[in-house]
N, C-alpha and C positions, 0 to 999 in steps of 0.2 A: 697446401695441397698434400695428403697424406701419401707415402710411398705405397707400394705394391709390391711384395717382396717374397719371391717362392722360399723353395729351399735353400738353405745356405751350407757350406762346409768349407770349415775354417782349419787350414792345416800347420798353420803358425802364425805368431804375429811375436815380430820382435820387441824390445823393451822401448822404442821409441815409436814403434806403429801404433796407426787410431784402428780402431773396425767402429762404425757406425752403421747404426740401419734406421733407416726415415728420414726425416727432414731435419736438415742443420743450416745455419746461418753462416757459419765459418767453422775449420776447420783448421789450427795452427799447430804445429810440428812443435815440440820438447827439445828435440835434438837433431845434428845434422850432421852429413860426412860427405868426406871428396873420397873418392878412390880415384888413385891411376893405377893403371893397368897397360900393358901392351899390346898392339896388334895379336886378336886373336885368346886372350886373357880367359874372355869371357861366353866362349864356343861351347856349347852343350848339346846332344845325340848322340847317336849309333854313329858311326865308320864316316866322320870326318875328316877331310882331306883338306888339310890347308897348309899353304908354303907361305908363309911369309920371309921376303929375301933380306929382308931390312928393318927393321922395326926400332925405332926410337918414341920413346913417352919423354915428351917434355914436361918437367914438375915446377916448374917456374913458374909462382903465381905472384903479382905484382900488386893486385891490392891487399887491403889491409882484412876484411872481412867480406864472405861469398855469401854465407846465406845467416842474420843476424834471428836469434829466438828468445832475445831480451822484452822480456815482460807477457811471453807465453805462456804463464803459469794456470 
């Protein structure tokens, strides 16, 4: 079934971002990242008010591999 697709604007795409327009079967990722961050890290606007009283990131990650991109080529 063909897409239908108005205007587009495209204001970045990083070095591991797809842009696709129409129809695809799959779609698999080149690269991948954890960020941690803490309480409030990642807050963006005008005249934000945020308390945070306590804020711990735990970075303890117990397995071996989160997201695998072996044979994504």
């Amino acid at each position: 079934m063909p897409a239908i697709v108005g205007a587009v604007q495209i204001n970045s795409i990083g070095g591991g971002g797809v842009f696709h327009i129409g129809d695809v079967f799959a779609i698999s990722p080149y690269s991948v990242a954890k960020t941690f961050a803490g309480a409030g890290s990642f807050n963006t606007g005008d005249g934000l008010h945020i308390y945070n009283q306590y804020s711990n990131t735990n970075t303890n990650d117990r397995d071996i591999a989160d997201s695998n991109v072996v044979g994504n080529v």
